[in-house]
C-alpha angles and dihedrals in degrees: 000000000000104000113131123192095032118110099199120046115164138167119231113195104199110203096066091024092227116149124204123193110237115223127238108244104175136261091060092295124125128198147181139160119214130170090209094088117085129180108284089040109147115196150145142228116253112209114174109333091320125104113219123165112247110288084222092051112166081193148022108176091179105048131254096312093055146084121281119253119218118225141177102232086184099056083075103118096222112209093180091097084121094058126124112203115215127222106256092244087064102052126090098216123217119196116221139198113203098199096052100024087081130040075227098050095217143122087244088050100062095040094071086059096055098095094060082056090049084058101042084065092255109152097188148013122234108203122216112229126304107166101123115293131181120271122353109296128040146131097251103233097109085052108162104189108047094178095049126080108229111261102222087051085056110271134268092301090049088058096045084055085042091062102027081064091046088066098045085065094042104245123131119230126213128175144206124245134183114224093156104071142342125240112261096233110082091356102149102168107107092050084073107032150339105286104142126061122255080200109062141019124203117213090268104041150304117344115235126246101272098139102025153091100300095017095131096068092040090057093041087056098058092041079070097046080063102043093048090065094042097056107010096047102025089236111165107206130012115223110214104213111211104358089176082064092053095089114199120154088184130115098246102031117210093249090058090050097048084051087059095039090040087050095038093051086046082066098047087049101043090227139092120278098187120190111205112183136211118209138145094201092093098228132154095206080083096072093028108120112252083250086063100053091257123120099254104233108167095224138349136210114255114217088177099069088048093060103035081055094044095059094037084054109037094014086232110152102168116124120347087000092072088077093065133067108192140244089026102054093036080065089047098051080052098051101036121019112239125034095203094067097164089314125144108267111206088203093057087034091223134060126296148210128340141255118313108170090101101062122093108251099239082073085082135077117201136188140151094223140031149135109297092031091061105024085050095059116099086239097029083233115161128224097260093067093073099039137085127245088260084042102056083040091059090040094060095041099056082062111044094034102047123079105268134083108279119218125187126201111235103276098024086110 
């Protein structure tokens, strides 16, 4: 256990309500090894007086208020030996929501409704959030656990099954993660260490420790977070929801050093570790190759062709939309990539983003749904409630047809 400037660390496994004192072992860390700790365990830290679940909890069975379970990820028996992984320029993606997908909400749930997918054309599945979240049903992104696997979607062995099914079919999955902030309810972390940042504050909650005192272990925690997808789970790429909201002032930013560790592990593992980003800054460093100076994402998500498609399309020109005109800037989101390219933005009320043209076009993943354009929405209405049948056609050709890489939100089929 990482929690520098404490005295007294100890471990108290519950179900036998047996304490043991943790020693310090220097450099902030405590330890102990004890035989009295079987599969299915539950327990808590103890740090001064005060009981918390592990930060790096693989389980919380009983929710984010309650103990820690200890599990064995590497006791799955994987059956996906057979499958052929696909470069990410070749995949139609498909985000999915595990507590809606399924009248059930579970892993196992979805998982009976794969092989539709199979036929639609969808070659792999990008899962929305599972780390463990308060209550039943959420949309994962205050997520306070990011090791564990949220308990009402199954656990972490349901989604192992859940992925491991994926492959047999032949679909990729790839999931989303939150490196940017964790949710306020059941959230335990600065009562160990500092892991968030007393310099900057992102629109949901406090930034994490990228760029600080004590940012080496922060970052090697969530390194962790990564690896442990990658090998224990079989994911194939990781989605980074929100990167501008990664703030890192360092030389070598986090997000650069989880390319190279992503990139390096692919190659130990003879397998693709993708890194697809999320940002709203508009700027083409995501995508750079490490070699460049940029922070070698594989793709990123491209707002711009969203919007350009939703006023070409509705007309609407209301908040973010004003910036766009239509059936312009929808050919220049095609060719190019972004159509803020350093621009003035009325919205922003100052200029935006940077030069795209250059990047291959594969960088950029495009849709006309998904979960923040809807959810967002005062009524949570899609697109296709307001178009017509030609429309919707059209719609849904301009995505999968043109030279990006398509993404539909779950439904949109």
């Amino acid at each position: 256990m990482w929690a520098p400037g404490h005295e007294r660390v100890a471990l108290h496994l519950v179900d036998s309500d047996v304490s043991l004192a943790l020693e310090d072992i220097g450099d902030g860390y405590f330890a102990t090894t004890s035989d009295g700790a079987p599969l299915g365990t539950t327990y808590r830290f103890v740090i001064d007086g005060d009981h918390y679940a592990d930060p790096a909890s693989r389980s919380q069975p009983e929710g984010v208020h309650g103990p820690s379970e200890v599990v064995d990820l590497a006791a799955f028996r994987w059956s996906d030996e057979g499958y052929h992984q696909r470069p990410l320029w070749d995949h139609v993606l498909y985000e999915l929501h595990v507590g809606t997908f399924s009248d059930a909400g579970t892993f196992d749930g979805a998982l009976e409704h794969l092989d539709s997918l199979v036929e639609l054309g969808v070659s792999a599945i990008e899962v929305m959030p599972v780390a463990q979240f308060p209550g039943a049903r959420n949309w994962g992104y205050d997520g306070v656990f990011p090791n564990a696997v949220q308990n009402s979607y199954g656990g972490p062995v349901a989604f192992q099954r859940f992925v491991d099914g994926c492959h047999q079919r032949g679909l990729a999955v790839v999931l989303d993660v939150v490196y940017n902030h964790l949710g306020p309810e059941g959230n335990i972390f600065r009562h160990f260490a500092p892991y968030f940042s007393d310099r900057y504050r992102t629109p949901w909650g406090d930034a994490f420790n990228f760029d600080g005192n004590g940012s080496d272990e922060v970052r090697e925690y969530f390194w962790g977070n990564a690896r442990q997808w990658f090998v224990d789970f079989h994911v194939d790429a990781l989605r980074l929801d929100a990167v501008h909201a990664i703030l890192d002032q360092s030389a070598i930013p986090f997000m650069a050093e989880l390319s190279r560790r992503s990139h390096d592990l692919g190659e130990i593992l003879g397998r693709r570790c993708d890194l697809i980003a999320e940002s709203a800054a508009n700027d083409p460093r995501v995508v750079t190759p490490l070699s460049s100076g940029g922070l070698g994402m594989d793709a990123q998500w491209n707002d711009d062709f969203h919007h350009a498609l939703h006023v070409a399309v509705t007309g609407e020109r209301s908040g973010y939309y004003v910036d766009y005109s239509g059936v312009d800037d929808l050919a220049r989101a095609l060719d190019e990539g972004f159509v803020l390219q350093g621009t003035q933005s009325t919205f922003r009320g100052c200029r935006h983003g940077a030069p795209s043209g250059h990047l291959a076009p594969e960088r950029f993943v495009v849709f006309a749904q998904n979960h923040d354009q809807i959810g967002n929405r005062p009524l949570g209405d899609r697109m296709s409630t307001g178009l017509s049948p030609e429309q919707a056609r059209l719609v849904a050709a301009l995505v999968v047809l043109g030279p990006n890489v398509p993404l539909l939100f779950m439904g949109e089929e």
